[in-house]
PDB file of N, CA, C, O and CB in Angstrom:
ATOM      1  N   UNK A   1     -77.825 -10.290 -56.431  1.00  0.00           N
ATOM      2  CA  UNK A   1     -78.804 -10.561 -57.468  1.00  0.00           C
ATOM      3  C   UNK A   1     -79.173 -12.045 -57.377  1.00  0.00           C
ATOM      4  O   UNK A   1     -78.295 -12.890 -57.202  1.00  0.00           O
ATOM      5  CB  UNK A   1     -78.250 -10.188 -58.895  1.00  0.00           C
ATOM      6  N   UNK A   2     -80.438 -12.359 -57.493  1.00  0.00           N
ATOM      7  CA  UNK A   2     -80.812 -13.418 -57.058  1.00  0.00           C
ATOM      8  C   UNK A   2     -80.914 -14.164 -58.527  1.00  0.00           C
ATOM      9  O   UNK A   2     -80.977 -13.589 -59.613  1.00  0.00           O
ATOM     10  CB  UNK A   2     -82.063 -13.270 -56.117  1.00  0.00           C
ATOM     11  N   UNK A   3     -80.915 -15.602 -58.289  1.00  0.00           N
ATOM     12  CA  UNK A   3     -80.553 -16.908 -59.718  1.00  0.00           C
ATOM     13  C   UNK A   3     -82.152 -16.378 -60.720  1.00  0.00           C
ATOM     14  O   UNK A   3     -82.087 -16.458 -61.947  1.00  0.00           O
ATOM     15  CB  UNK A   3     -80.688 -19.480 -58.882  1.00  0.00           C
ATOM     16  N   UNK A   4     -83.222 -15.967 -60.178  1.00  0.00           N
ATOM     17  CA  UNK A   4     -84.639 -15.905 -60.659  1.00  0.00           C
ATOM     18  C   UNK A   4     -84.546 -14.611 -61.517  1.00  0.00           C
ATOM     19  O   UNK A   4     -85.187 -14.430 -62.552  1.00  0.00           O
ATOM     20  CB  UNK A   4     -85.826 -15.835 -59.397  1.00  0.00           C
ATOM     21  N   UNK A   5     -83.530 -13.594 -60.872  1.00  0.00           N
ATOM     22  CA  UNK A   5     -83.486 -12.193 -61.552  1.00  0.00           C
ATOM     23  C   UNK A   5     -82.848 -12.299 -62.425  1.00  0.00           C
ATOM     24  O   UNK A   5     -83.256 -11.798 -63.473  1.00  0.00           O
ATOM     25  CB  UNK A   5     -83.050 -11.111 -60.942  1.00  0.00           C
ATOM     26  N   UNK A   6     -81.234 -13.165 -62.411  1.00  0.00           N
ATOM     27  CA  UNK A   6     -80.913 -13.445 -63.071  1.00  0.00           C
ATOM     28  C   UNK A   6     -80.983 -14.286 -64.661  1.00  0.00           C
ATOM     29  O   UNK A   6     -80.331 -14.263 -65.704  1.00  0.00           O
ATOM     30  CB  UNK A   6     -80.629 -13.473 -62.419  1.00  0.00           C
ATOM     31  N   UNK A   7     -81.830 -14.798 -64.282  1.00  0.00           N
ATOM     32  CA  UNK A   7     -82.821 -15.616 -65.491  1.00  0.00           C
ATOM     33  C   UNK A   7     -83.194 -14.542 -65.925  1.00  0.00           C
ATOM     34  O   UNK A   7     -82.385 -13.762 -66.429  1.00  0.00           O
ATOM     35  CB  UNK A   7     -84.145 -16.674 -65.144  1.00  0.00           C
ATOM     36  N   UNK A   8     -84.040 -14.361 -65.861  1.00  0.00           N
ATOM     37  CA  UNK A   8     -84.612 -12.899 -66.448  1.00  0.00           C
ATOM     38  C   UNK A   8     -83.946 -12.020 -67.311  1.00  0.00           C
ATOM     39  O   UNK A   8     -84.036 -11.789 -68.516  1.00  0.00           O
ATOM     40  CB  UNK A   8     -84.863 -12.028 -65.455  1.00  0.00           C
ATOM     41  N   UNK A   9     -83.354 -11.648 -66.527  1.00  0.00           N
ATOM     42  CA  UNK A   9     -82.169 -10.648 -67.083  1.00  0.00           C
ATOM     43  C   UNK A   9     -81.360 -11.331 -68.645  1.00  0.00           C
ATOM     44  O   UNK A   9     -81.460 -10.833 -69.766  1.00  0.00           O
ATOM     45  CB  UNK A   9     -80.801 -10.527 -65.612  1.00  0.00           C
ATOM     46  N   UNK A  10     -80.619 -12.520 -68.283  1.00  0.00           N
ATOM     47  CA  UNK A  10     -80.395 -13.281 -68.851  1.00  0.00           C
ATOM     48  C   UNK A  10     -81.397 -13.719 -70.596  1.00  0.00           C
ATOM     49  O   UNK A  10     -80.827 -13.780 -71.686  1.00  0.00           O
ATOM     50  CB  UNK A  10     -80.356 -14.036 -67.729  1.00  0.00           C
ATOM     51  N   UNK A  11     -82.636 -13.912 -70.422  1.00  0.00           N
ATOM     52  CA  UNK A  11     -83.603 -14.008 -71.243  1.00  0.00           C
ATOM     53  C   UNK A  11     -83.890 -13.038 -72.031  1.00  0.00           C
ATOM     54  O   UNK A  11     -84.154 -13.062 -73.233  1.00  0.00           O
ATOM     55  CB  UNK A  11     -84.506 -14.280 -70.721  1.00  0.00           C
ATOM     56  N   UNK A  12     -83.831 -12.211 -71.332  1.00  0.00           N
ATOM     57  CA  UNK A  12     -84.464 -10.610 -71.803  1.00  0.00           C
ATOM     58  C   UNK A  12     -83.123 -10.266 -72.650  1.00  0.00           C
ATOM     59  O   UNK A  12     -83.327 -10.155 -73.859  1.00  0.00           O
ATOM     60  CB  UNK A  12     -84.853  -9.205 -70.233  1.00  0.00           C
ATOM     61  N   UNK A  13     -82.160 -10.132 -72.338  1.00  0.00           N
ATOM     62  CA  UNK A  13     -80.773  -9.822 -73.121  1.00  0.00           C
ATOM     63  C   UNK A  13     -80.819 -10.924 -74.655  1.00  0.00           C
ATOM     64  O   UNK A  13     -80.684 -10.553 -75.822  1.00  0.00           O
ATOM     65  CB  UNK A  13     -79.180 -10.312 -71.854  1.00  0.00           C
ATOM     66  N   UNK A  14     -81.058 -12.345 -74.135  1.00  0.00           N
ATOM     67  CA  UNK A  14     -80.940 -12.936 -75.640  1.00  0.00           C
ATOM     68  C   UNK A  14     -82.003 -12.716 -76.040  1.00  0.00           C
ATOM     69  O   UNK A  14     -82.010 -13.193 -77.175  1.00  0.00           O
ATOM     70  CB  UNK A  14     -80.629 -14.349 -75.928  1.00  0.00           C
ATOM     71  N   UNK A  15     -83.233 -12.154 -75.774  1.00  0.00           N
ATOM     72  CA  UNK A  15     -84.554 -11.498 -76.916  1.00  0.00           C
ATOM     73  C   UNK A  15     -84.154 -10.195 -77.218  1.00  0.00           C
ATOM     74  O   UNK A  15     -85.055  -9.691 -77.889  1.00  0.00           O
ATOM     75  CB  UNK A  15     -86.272 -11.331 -76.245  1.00  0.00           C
ATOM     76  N   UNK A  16     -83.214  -9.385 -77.043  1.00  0.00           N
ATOM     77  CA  UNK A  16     -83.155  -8.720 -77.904  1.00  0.00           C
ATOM     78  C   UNK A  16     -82.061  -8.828 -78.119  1.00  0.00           C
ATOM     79  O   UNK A  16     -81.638  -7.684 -77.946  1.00  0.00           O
ATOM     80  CB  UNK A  16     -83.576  -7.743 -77.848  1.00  0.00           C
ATOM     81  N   UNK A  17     -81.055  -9.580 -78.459  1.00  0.00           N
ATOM     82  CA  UNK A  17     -79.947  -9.710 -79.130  1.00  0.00           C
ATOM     83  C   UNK A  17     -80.494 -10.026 -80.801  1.00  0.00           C
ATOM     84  O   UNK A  17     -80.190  -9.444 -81.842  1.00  0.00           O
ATOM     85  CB  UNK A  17     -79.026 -10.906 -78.363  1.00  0.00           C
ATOM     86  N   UNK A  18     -81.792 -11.665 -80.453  1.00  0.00           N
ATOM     87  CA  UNK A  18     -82.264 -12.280 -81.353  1.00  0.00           C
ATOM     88  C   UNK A  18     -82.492 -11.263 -82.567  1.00  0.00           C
ATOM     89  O   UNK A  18     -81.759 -11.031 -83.528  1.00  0.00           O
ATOM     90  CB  UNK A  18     -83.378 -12.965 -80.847  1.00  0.00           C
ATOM     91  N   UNK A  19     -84.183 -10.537 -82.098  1.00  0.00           N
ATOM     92  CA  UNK A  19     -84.259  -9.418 -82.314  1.00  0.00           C
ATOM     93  C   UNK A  19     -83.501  -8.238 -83.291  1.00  0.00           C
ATOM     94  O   UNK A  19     -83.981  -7.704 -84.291  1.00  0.00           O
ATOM     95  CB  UNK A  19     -84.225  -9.281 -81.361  1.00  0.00           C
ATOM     96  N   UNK A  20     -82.267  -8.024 -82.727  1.00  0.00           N
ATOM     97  CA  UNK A  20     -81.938  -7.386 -83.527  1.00  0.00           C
ATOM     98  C   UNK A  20     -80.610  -7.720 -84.595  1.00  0.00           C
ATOM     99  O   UNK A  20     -79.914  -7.015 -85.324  1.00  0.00           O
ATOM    100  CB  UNK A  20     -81.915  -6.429 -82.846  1.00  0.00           C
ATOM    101  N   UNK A  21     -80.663  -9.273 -84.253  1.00  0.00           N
ATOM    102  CA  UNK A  21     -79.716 -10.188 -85.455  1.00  0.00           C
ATOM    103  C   UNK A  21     -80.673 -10.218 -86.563  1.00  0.00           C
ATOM    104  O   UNK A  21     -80.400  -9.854 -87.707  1.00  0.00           O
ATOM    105  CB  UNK A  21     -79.231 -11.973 -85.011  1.00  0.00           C
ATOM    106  N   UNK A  22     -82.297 -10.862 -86.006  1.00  0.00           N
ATOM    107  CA  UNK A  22     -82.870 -11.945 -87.195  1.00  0.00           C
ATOM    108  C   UNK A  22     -83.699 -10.849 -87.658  1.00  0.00           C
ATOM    109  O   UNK A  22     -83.722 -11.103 -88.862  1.00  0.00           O
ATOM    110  CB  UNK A  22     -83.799 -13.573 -86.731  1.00  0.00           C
ATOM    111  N   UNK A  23     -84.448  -9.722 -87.500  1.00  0.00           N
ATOM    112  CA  UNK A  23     -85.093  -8.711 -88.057  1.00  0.00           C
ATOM    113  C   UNK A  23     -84.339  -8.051 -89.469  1.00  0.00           C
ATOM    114  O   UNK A  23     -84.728  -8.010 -90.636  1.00  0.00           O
ATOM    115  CB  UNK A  23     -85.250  -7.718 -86.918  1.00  0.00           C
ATOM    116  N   UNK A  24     -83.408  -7.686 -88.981  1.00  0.00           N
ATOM    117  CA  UNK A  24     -82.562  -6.907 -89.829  1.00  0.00           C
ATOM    118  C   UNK A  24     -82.263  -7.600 -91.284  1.00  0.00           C
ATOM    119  O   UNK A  24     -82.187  -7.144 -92.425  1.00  0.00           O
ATOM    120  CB  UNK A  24     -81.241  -6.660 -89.046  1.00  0.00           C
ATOM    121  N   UNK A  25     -82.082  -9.372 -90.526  1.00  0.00           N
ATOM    122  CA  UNK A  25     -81.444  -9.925 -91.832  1.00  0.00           C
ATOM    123  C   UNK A  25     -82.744 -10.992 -92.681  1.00  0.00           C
ATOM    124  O   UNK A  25     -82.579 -11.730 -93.652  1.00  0.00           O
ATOM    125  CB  UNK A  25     -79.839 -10.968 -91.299  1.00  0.00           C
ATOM    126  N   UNK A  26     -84.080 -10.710 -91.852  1.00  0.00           N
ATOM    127  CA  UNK A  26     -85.040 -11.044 -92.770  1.00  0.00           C
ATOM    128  C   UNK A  26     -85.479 -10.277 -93.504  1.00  0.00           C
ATOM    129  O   UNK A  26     -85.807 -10.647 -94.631  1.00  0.00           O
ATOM    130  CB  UNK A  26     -85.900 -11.473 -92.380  1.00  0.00           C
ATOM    131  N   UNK A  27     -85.638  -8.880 -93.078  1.00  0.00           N
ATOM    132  CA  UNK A  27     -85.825  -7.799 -93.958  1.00  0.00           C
ATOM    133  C   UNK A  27     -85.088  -7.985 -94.923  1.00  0.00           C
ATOM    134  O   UNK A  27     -85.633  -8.157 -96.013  1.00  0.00           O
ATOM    135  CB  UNK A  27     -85.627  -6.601 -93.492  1.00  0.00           C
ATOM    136  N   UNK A  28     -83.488  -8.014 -94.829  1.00  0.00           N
ATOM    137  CA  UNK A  28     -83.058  -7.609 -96.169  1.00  0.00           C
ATOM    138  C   UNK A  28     -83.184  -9.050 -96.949  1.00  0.00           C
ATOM    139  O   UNK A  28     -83.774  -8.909 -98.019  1.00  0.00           O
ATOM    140  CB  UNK A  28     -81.436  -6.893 -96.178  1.00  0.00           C
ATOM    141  N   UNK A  29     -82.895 -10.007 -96.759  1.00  0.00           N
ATOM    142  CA  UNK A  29     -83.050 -11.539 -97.450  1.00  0.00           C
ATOM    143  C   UNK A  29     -84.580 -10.881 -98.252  1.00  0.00           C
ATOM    144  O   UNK A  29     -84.310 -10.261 -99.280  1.00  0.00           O
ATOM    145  CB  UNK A  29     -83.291 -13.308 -95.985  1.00  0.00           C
ATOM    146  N   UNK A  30     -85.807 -10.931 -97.978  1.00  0.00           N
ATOM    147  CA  UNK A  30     -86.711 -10.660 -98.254  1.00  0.00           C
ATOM    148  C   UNK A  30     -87.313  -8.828 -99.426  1.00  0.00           C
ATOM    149  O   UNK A  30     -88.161  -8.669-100.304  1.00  0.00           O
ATOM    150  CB  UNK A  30     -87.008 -10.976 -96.907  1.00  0.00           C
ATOM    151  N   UNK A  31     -86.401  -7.959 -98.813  1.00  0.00           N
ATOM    152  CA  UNK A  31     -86.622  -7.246 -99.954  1.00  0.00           C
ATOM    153  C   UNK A  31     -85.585  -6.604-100.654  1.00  0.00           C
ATOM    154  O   UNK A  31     -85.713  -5.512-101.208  1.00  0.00           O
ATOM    155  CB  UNK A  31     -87.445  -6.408 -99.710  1.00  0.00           C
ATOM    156  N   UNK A  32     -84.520  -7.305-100.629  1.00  0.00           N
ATOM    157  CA  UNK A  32     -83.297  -6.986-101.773  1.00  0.00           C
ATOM    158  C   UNK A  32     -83.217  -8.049-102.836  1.00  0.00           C
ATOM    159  O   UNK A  32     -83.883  -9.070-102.662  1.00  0.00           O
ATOM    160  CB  UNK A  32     -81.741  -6.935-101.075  1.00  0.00           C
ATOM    161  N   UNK A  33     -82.608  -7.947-103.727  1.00  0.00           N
ATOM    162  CA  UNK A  33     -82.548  -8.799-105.160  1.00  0.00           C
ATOM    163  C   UNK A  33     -81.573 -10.044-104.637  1.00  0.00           C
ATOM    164  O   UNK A  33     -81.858 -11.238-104.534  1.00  0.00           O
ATOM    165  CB  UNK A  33     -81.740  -7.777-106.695  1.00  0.00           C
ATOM    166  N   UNK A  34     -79.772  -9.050-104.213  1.00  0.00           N
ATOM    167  CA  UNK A  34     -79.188  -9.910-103.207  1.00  0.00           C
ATOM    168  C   UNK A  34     -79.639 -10.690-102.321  1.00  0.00           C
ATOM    169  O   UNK A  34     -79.093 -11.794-102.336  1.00  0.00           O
ATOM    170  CB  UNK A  34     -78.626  -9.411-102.624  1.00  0.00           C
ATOM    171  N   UNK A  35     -80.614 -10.515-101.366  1.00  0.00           N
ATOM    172  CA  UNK A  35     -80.433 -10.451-100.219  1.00  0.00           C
ATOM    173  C   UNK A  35     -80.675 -12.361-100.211  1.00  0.00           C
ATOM    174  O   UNK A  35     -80.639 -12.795 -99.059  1.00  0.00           O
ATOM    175  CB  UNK A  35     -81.476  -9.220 -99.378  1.00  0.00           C
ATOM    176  N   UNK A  36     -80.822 -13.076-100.918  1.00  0.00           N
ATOM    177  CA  UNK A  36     -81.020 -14.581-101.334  1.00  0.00           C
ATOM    178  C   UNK A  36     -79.640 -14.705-100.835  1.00  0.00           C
ATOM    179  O   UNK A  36     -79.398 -15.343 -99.811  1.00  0.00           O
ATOM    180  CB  UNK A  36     -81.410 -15.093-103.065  1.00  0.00           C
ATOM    181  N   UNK A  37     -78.831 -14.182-101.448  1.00  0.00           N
ATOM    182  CA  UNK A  37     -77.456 -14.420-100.992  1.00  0.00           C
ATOM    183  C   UNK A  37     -76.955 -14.662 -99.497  1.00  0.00           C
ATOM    184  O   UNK A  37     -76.012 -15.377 -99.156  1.00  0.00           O
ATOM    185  CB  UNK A  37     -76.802 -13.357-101.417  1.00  0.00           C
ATOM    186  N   UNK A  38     -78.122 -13.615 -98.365  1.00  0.00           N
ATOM    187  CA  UNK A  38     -77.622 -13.455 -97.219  1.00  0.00           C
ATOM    188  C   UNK A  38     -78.227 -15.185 -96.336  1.00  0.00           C
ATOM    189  O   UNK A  38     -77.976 -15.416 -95.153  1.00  0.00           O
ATOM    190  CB  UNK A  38     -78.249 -11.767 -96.597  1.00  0.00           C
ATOM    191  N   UNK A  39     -78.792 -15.893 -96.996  1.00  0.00           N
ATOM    192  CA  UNK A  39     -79.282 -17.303 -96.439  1.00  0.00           C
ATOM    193  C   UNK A  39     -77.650 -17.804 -96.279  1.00  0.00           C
ATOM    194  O   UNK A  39     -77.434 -18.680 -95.441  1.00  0.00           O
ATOM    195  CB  UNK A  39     -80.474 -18.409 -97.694  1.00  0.00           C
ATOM    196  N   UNK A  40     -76.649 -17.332 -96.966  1.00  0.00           N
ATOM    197  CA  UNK A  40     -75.493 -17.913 -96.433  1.00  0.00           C
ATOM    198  C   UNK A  40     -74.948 -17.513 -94.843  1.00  0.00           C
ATOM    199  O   UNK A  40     -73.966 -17.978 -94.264  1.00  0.00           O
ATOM    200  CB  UNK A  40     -74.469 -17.558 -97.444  1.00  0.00           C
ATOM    201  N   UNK A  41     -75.780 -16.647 -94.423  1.00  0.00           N
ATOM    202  CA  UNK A  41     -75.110 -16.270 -93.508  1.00  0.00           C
ATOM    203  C   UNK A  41     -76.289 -16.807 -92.143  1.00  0.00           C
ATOM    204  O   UNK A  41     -75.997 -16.777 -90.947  1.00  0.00           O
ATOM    205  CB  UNK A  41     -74.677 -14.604 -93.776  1.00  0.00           C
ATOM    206  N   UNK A  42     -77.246 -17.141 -92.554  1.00  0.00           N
ATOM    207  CA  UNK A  42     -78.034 -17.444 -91.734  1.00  0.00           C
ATOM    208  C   UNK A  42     -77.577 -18.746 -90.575  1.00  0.00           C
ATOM    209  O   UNK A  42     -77.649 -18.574 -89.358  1.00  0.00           O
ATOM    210  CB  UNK A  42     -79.145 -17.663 -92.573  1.00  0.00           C
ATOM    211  N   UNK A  43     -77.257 -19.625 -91.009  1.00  0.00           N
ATOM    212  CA  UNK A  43     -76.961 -20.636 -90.132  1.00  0.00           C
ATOM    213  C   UNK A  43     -75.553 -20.264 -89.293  1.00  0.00           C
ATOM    214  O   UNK A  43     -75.327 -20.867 -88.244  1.00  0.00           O
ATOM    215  CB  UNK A  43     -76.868 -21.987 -90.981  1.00  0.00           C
ATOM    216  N   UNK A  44     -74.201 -18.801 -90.012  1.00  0.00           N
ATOM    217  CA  UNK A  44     -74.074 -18.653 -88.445  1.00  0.00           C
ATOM    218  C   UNK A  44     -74.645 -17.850 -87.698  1.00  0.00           C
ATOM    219  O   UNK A  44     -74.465 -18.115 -86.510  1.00  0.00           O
ATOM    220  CB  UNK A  44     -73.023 -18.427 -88.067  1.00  0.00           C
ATOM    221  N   UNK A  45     -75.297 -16.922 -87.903  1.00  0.00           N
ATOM    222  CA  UNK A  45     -75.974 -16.103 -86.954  1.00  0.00           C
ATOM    223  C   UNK A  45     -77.247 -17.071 -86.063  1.00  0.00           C
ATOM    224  O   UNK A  45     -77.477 -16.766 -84.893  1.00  0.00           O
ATOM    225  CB  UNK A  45     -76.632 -14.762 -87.886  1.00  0.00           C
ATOM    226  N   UNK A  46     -77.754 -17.831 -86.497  1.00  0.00           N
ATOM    227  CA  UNK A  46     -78.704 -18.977 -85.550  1.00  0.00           C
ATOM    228  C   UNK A  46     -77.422 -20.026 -85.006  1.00  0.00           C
ATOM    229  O   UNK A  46     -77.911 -20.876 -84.261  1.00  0.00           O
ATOM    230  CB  UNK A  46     -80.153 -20.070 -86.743  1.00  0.00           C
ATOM    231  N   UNK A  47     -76.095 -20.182 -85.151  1.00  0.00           N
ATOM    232  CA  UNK A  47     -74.961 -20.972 -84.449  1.00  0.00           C
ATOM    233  C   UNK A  47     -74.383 -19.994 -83.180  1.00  0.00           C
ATOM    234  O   UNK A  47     -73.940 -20.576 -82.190  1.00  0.00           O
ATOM    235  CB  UNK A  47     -73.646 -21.349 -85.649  1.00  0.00           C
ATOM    236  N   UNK A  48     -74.388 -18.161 -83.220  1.00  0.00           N
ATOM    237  CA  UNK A  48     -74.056 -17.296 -82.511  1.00  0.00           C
ATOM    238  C   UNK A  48     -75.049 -17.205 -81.631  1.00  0.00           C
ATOM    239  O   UNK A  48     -74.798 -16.818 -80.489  1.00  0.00           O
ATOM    240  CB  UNK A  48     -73.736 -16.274 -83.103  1.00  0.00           C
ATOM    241  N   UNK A  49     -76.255 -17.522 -81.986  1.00  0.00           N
ATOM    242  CA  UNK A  49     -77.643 -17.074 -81.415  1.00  0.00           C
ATOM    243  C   UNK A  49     -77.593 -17.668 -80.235  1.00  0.00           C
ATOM    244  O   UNK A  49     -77.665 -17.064 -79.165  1.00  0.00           O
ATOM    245  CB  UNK A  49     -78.965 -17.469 -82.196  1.00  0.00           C
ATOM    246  N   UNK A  50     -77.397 -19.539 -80.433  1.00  0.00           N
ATOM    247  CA  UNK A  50     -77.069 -20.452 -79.929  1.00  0.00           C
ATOM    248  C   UNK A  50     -76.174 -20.261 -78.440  1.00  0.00           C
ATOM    249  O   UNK A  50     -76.321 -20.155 -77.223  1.00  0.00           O
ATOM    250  CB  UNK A  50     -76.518 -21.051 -80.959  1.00  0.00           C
ATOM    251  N   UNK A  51     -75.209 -20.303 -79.460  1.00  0.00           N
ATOM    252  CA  UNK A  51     -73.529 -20.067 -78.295  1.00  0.00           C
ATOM    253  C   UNK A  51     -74.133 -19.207 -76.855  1.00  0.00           C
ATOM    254  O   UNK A  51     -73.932 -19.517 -75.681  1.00  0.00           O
ATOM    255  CB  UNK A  51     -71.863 -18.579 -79.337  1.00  0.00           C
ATOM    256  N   UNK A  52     -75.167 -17.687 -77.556  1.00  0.00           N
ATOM    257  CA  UNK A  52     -74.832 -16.988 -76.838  1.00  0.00           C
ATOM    258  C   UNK A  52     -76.393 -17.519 -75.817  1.00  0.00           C
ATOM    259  O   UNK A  52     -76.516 -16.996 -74.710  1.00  0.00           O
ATOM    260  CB  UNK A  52     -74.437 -15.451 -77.514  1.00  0.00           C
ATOM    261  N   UNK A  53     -76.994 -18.084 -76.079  1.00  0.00           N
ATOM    262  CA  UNK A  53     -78.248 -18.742 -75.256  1.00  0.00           C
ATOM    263  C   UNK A  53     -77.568 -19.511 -74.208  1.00  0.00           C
ATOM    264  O   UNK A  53     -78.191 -19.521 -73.146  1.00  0.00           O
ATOM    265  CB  UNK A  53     -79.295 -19.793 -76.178  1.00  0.00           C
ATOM    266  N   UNK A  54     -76.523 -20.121 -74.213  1.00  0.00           N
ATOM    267  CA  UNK A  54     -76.164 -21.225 -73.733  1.00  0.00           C
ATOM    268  C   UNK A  54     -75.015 -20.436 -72.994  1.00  0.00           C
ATOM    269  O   UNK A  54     -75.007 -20.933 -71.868  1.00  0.00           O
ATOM    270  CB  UNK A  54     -75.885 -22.445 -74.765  1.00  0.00           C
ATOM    271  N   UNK A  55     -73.985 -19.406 -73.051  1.00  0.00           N
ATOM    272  CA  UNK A  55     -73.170 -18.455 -72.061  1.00  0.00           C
ATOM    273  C   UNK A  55     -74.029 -18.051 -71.638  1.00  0.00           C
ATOM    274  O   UNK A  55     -73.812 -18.583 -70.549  1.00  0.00           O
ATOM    275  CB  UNK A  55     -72.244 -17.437 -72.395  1.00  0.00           C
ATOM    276  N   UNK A  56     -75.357 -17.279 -71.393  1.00  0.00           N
ATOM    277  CA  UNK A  56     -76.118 -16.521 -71.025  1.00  0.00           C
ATOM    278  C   UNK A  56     -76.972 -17.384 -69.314  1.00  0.00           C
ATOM    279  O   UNK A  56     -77.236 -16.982 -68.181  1.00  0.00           O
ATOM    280  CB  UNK A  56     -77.029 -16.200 -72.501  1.00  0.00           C
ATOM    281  N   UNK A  57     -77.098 -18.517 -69.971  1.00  0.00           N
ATOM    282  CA  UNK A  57     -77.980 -19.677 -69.121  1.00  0.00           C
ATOM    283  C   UNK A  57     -76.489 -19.963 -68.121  1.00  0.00           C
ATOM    284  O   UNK A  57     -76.364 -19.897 -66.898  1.00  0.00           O
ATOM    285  CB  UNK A  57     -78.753 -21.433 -70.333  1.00  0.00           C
ATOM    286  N   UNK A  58     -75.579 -20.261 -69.075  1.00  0.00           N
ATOM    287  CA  UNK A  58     -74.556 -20.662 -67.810  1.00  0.00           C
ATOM    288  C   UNK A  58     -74.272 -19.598 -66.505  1.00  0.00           C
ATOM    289  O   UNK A  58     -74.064 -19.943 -65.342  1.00  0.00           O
ATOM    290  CB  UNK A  58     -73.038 -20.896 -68.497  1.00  0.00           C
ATOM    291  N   UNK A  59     -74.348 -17.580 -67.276  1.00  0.00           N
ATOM    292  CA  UNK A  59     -74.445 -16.781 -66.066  1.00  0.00           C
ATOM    293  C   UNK A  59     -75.535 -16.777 -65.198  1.00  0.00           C
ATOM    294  O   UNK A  59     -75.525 -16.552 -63.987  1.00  0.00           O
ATOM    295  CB  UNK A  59     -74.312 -15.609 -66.356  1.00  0.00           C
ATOM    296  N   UNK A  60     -76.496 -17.053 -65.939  1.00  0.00           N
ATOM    297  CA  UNK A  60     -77.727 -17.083 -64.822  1.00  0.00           C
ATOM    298  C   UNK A  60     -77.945 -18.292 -63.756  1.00  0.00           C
ATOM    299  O   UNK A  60     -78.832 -18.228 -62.906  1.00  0.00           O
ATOM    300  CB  UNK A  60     -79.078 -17.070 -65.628  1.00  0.00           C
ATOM    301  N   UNK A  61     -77.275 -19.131 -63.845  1.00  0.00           N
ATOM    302  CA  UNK A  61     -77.327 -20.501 -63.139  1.00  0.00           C
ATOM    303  C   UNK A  61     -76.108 -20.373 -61.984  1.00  0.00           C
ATOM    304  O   UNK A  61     -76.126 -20.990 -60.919  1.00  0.00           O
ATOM    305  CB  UNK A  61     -77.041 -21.885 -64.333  1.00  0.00           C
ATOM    306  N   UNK A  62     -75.227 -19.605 -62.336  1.00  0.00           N
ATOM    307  CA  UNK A  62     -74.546 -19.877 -61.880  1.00  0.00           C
ATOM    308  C   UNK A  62     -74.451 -19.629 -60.077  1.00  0.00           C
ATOM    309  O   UNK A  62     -75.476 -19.344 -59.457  1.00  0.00           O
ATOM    310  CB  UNK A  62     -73.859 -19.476 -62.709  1.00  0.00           C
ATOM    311  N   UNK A  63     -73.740 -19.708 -59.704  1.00  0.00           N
ATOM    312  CA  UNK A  63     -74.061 -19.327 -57.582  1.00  0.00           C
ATOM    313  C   UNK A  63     -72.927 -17.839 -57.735  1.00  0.00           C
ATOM    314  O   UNK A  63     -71.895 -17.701 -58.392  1.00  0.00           O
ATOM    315  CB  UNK A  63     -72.983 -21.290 -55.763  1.00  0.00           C
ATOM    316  N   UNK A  64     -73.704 -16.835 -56.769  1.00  0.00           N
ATOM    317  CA  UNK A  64     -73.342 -15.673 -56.707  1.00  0.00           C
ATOM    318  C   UNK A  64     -72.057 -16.029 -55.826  1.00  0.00           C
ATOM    319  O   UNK A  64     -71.730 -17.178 -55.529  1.00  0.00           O
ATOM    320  CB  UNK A  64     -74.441 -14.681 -56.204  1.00  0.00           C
ATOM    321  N   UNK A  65     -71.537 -15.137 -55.541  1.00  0.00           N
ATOM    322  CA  UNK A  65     -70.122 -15.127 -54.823  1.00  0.00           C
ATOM    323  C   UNK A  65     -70.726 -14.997 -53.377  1.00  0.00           C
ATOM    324  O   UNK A  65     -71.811 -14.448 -53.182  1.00  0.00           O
ATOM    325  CB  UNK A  65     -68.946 -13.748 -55.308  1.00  0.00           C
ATOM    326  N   UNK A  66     -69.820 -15.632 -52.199  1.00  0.00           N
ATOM    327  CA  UNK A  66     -69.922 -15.525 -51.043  1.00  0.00           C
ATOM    328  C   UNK A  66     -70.322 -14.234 -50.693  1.00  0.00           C
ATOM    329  O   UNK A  66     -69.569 -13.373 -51.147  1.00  0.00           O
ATOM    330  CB  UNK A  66     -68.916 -15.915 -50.524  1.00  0.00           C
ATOM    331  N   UNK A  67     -71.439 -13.739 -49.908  1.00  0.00           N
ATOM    332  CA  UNK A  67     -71.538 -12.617 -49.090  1.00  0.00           C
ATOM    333  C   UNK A  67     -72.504 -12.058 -49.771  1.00  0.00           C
ATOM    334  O   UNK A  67     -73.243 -11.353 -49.084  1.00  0.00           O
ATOM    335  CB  UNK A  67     -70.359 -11.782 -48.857  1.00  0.00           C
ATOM    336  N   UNK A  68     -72.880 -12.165 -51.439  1.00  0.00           N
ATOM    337  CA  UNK A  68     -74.145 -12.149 -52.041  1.00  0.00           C
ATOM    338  C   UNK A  68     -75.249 -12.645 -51.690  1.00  0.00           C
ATOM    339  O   UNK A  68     -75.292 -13.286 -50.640  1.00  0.00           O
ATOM    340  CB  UNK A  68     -74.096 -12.519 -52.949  1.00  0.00           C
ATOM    341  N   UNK A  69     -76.432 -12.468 -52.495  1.00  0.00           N
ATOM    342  CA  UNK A  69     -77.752 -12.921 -52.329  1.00  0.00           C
ATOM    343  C   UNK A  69     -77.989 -13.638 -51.331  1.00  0.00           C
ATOM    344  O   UNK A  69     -79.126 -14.065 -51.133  1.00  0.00           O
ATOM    345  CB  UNK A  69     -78.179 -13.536 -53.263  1.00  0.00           C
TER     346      UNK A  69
END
């Protein structure tokens, strides 16, 4: 698998990770009475979002194993 596919791949996985973290929890913030409450949880799920942007970039960068690509 080549570093370019890998990007890709890579990208495409954290858009829909995003996706299906920040949808879910704007919906409910937005039409529950609670859901004001769930802004507590927002800054870690954009700190996880993070983490996982940044493991994700490190697999895609990384050099395939000998005898690969």
């Amino acid at each position: 698998m080549t570093t370019r596919s890998r990007l890709v791949l890579a990208v495409a996985a954290w858009s829909l990770a995003a996706t299906a973290v920040v949808l879910p929890l704007v919906w409910l913030i937005n039409t529950r009475d609670w859901g004001v409450a769930l802004m507590l949880v927002v800054p870690v799920a954009v700190y996880g979002l993070l983490r996982l942007g940044r493991a994700l970039e490190d697999w895609a960068r990384s050099r395939p194993p000998p005898g690969e690509g």
